[in-house]
N, C-alpha and C positions, 0 to 999 in steps of 0.2 A: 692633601699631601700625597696622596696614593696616587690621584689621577698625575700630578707632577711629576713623580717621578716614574711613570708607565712612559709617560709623553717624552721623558729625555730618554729611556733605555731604546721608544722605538726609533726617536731623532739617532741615536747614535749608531743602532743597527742599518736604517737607510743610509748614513752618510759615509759605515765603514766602508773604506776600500783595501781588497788583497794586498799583501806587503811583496813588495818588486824589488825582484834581486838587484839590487844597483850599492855601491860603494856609498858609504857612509862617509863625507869628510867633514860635518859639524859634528863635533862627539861630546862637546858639552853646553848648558841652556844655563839663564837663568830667567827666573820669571817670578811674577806675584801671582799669587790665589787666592780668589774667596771660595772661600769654606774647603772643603775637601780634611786632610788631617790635621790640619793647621785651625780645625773650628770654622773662624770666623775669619781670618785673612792670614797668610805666612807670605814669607821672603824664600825663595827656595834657588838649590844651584843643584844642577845633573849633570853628570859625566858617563858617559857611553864609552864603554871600553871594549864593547862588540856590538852587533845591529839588533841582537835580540834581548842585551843587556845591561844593564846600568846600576848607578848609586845613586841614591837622591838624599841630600840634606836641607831643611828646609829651617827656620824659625820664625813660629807664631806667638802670642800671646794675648792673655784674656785676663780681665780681671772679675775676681771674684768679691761677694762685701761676706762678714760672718757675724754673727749673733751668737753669745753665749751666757751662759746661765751658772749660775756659785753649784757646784758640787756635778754638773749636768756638760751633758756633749756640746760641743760648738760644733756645728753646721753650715754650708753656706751652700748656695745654688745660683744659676743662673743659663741662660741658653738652653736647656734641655741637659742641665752637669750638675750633679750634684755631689757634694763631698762632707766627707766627716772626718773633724778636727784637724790634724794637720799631716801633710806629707806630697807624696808623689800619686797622682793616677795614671796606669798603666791602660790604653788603648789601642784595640787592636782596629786593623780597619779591612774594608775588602773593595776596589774599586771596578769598575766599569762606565767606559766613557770612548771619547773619539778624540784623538790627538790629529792634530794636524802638525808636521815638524818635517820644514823640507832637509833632503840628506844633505843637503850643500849650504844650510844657515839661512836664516832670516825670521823674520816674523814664525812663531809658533802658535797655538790656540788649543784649549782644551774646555772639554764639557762633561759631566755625565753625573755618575751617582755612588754614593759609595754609604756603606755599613759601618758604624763607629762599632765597636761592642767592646766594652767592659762596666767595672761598678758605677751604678749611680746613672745609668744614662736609661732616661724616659722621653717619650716625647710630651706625658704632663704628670704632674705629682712623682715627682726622682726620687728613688730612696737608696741613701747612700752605700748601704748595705748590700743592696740587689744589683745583682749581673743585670746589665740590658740591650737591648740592641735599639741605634738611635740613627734612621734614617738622614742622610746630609745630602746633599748635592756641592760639585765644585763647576768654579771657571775660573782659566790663565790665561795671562798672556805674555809674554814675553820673546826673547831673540835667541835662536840658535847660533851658532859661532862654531 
């Protein structure tokens, strides 16, 4: 997994290119992703309301199964996620990658690697109780407009 994602951080250093002063007229995307925040695949829409700045809303979902026991916690795990009894998980993320997204619309493309961290995330044996930090990689693709 390490050499993995060495190999995308150096792909995405060779492939970035300097950002060129030029007018932005697509200023909003949508596209699908696997993995990135979204886990394992999201639905996502961007809007650019400057060239260095954006809002991204995206929807993923995963299903989890749980096991529990008379008097005792329910539990449930899956993907490198693990959770206890019932509620919200709160994940923070950190990305680094290579977009490709012409100013003027079309075809977009994205790659790289990003850091999930909050409770419950290992990359084996998750324990729902512990902060962790769980290595992901993403790719999109979609159209600018």
């Amino acid at each position: 997994m390490k050499r993995i994602a060495l190999a995308a951080m150096a792909a995405a250093a060779l492939c970035a290119t300097p950002a060129l002063a030029q007018r932005r007229d697509a200023t909003s995307s949508l596209f699908v992703e696997g993995g990135g925040p979204g886990l394992l695949y999201s639905i996502n829409y961007e809007l650019l309301f400057d060239d260095d700045y954006g809002i991204r809303a995206g929807f993923g979902y995963q299903s989890l199964s749980a096991t529990g026991a008379s008097g005792g916690s329910t539990s449930a795990s899956g993907n490198g996620l693990a959770v206890s009894a019932s509620g919200t998980i709160v994940l923070g993320t950190a990305l680094i990658g290579y977009r490709r997204q012409p100013a003027d619309g079309g075809f977009q493309f994205r790659i790289g690697i990003e850091a999930l961290v909050g409770k419950g995330l290992a990359l084996s044996n998750p324990d729902p109780n512990k902060l962790g930090v769980l290595p992901w990689g993403y790719l999109s693709i979609g159209f600018s407009i």
